[in-house]
C-alpha positions as a printed Julia matrix, in Angstrom:
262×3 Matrix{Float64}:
  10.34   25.7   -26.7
   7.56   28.12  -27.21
   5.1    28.93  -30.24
   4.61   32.34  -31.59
   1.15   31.87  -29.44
   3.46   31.54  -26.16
   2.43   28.08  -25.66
   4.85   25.51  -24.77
   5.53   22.33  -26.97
   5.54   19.0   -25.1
   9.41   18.03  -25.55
   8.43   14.2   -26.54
  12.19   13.74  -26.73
  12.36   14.45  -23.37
   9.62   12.38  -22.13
  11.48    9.63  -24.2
  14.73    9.9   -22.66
  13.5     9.89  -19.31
  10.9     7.33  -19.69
  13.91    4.92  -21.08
  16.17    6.01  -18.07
  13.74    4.96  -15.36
  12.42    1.59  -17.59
  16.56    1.09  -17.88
  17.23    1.88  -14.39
  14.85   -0.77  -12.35
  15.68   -3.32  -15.36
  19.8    -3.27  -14.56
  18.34   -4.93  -11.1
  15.61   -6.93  -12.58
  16.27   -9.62   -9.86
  15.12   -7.39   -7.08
  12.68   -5.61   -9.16
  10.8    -8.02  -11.16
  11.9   -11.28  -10.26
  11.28  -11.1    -6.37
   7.67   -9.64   -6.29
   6.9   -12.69   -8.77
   8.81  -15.05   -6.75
   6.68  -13.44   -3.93
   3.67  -14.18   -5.95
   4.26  -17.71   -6.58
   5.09  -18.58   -2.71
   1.61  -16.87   -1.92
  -0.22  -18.93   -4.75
   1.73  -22.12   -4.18
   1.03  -22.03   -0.26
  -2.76  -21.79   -0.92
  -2.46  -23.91   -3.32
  -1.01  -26.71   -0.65
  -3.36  -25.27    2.56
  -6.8   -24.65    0.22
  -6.95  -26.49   -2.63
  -9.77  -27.96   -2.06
 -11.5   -24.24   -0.63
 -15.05  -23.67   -2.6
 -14.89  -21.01   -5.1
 -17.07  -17.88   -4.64
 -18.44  -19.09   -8.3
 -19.36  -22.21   -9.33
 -17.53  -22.15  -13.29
 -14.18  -21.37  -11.57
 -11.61  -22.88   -9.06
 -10.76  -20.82   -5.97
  -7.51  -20.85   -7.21
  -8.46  -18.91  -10.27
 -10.29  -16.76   -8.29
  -7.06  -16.07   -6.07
  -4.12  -15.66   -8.8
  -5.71  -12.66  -10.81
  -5.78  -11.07   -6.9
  -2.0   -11.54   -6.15
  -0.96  -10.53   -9.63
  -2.69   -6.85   -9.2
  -1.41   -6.58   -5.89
   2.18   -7.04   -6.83
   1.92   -5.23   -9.21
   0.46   -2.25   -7.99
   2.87   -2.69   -5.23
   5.73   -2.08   -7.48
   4.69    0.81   -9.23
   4.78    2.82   -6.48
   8.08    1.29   -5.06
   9.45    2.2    -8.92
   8.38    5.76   -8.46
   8.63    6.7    -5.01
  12.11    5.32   -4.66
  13.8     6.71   -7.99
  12.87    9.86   -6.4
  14.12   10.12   -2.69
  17.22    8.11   -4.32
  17.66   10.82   -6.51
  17.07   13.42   -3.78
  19.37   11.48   -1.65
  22.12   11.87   -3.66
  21.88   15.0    -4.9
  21.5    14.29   -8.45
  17.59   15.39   -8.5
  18.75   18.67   -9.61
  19.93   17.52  -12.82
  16.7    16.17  -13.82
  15.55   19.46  -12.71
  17.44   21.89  -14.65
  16.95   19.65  -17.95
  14.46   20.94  -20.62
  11.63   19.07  -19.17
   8.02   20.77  -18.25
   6.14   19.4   -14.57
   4.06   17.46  -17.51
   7.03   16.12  -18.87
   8.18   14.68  -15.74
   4.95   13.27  -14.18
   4.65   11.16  -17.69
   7.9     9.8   -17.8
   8.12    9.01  -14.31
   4.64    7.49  -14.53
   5.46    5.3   -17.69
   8.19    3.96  -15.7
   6.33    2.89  -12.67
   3.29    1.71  -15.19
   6.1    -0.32  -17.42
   7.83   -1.64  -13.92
   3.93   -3.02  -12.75
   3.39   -4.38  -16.02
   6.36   -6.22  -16.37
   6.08   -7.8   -12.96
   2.08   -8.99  -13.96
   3.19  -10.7   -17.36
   5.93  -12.38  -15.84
   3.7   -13.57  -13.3
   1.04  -14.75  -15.58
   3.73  -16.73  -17.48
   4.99  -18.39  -14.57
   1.16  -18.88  -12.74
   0.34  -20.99  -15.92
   3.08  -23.34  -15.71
   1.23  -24.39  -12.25
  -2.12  -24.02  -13.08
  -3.46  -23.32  -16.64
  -6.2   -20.39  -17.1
  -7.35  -18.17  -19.96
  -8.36  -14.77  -20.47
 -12.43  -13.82  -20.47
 -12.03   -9.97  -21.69
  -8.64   -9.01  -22.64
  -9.43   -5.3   -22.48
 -10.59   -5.25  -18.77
  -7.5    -6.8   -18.2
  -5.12   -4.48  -20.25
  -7.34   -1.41  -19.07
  -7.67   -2.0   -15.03
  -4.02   -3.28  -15.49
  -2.92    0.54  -16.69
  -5.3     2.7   -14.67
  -4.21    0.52  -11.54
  -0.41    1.08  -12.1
  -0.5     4.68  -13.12
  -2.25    5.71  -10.08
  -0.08    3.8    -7.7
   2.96    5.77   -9.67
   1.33    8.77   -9.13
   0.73    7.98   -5.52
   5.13    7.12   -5.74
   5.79   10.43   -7.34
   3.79   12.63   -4.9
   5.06   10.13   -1.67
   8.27   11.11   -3.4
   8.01   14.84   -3.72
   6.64   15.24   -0.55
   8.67   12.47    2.15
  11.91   13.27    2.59
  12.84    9.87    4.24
  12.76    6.29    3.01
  11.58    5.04    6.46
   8.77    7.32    5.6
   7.84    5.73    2.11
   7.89    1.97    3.63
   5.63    3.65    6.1
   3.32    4.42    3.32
   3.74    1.04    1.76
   3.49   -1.27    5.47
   0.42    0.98    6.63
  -1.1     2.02    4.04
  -1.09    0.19    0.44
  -0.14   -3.64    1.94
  -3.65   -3.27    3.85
  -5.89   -1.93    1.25
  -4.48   -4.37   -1.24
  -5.22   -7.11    1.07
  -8.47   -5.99    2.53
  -9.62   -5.53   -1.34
 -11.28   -8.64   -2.13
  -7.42  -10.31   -2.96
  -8.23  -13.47   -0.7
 -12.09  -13.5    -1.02
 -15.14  -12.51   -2.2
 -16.65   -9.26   -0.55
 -20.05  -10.6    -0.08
 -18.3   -12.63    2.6
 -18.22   -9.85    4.52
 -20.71   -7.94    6.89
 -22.96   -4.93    5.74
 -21.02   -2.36    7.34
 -17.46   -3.57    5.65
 -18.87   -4.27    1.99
 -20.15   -0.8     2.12
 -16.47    0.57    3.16
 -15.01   -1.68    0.39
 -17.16   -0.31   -2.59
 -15.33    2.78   -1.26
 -11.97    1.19   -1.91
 -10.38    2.32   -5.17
  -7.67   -0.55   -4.64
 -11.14   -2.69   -4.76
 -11.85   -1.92   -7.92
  -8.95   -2.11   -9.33
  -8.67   -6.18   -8.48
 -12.15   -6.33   -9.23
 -11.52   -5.55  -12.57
  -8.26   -7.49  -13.3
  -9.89  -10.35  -11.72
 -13.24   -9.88  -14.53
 -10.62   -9.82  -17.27
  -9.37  -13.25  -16.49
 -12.48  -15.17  -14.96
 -15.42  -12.73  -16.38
 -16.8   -12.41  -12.55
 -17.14   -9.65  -10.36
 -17.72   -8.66   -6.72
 -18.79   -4.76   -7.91
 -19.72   -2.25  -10.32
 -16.61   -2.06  -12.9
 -18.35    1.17  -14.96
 -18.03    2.56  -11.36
 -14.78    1.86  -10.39
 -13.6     2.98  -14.0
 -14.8     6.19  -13.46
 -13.44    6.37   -9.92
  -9.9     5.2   -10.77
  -9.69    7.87  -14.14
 -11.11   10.93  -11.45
  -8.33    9.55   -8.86
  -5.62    9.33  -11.64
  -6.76   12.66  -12.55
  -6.57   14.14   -9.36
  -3.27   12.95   -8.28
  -1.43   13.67  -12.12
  -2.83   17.29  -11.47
  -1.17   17.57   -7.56
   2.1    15.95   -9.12
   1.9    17.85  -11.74
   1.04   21.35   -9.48
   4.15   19.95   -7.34
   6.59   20.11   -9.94
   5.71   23.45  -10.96
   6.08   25.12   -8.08
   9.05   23.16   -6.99
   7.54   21.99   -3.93
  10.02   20.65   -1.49
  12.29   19.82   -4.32
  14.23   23.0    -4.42
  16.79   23.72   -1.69
């Protein structure tokens, strides 16, 4: 729908609707999509928890195993945004039904947000669930709620984005575990998730300040244990200019219909 300026309203119906179908759709199989990564989650806390109990923290006012948990929460849940996103598209290109989305009233804005909210939403849900079940193991508390809720959303949303462009643009689902095995698994885990950064020699602490995946666990990590390996006003700014970046090339993707119309 267009104004008498010839500017076109955002259809927040739309949005809606969408935004609901891709929240509904990864919920109906909540026991692959939420429940596994936090089952995943607790193996990896409850294993160090058995092999390094005993491991000296990086800080002196917390355990290593509060250091470690705020690590393998972000990581899962970063992880699954961009399965949520990635794979709702090349299954909807796979069976042919990516069309209908396409021909609905629905702008290239309209569709990077509501695919976005539901790879945010899927991330989200995996990290509270996690959190709930962490504390039943070992009890920990919250330093600054809003680093948590804010390096929580900007991680998420660009790790959708990343889905809905590795979507667009692979045309094979070989191709998007590709992206996840070789490319997302290792900066996740070479982010600080197991350890402290200053750990490490000159060359790679200078590589990982270059990490956006860094930051991003830096900051979740702050939120629960008020500690942190780098510059968070940095890595805010870095993540917003990356989220940026990639909601304009989704967005630039959608427009043009870039390797989405046949």
């Amino acid at each position: 729908m267009k104004t008498n300026k010839g500017y076109r309203r955002v259809n927040w119906v739309g949005i809606y609707t969408l935004s609901f179908r891709e929240i509904n759709r990864f919920f109906k199989v909540y026991v692959q999509t939420v429940v596994a990564p936090v089952i995943s989650t607790l193996l990896f806390y409850l294993v160090f928890q058995l092999v390094m109990k005993r491991a000296a923290s990086p800080f002196e006012d917390v355990s290593y195993l509060e250091f470690l948990a705020p690590g393998l929460i972000m990581m899962n849940m970063v992880q699954n945004a961009f399965a949520n996103t990635s794979s709702s598209l090349m299954v909807s290109k796979m069976q042919g039904n990516l069309t209908d989305v396409l021909l609905a009233p629905l702008g290239p804005i309209e569709l990077t947000v509501s695919y976005m909210i539901g790879g945010i939403v899927r991330g989200l849900a995996v990290g509270v669930t996690a959190i709930l079940i962490l504390m039943w193991f070992h009890p920990f508390h919250i330093d600054h709620f809003g680093a948590l809720i804010l390096f929580s959303i900007l991680g998420c949303a660009m790790l959708s984005l990343m889905g809905i462009a590795s979507g667009i643009v692979i045309d094979k689902m070989d191709h998007i575990s590709a992206v996840t095995n070789f490319i997302i698994t290792p900066l996740t885990f070479l982010s600080g998730t197991f350890y402290t950064i200053d750990h490490l020699p000159q060359v790679l602490q200078n590589l990982t300040h270059v990490n956006p995946f860094f930051y991003m666990i830096d900051g979740f990590r702050y939120g629960f244990i008020g500690h942190a390996d780098g510059y968070l006003t940095y890595g805010i700014y870095m993540l917003i200019t990356i989220n940026i970046i990639l909601f304009v090339s989704c967005y630039k993707m959608f427009a043009s219909g870039y390797r989405l119309k046949y």
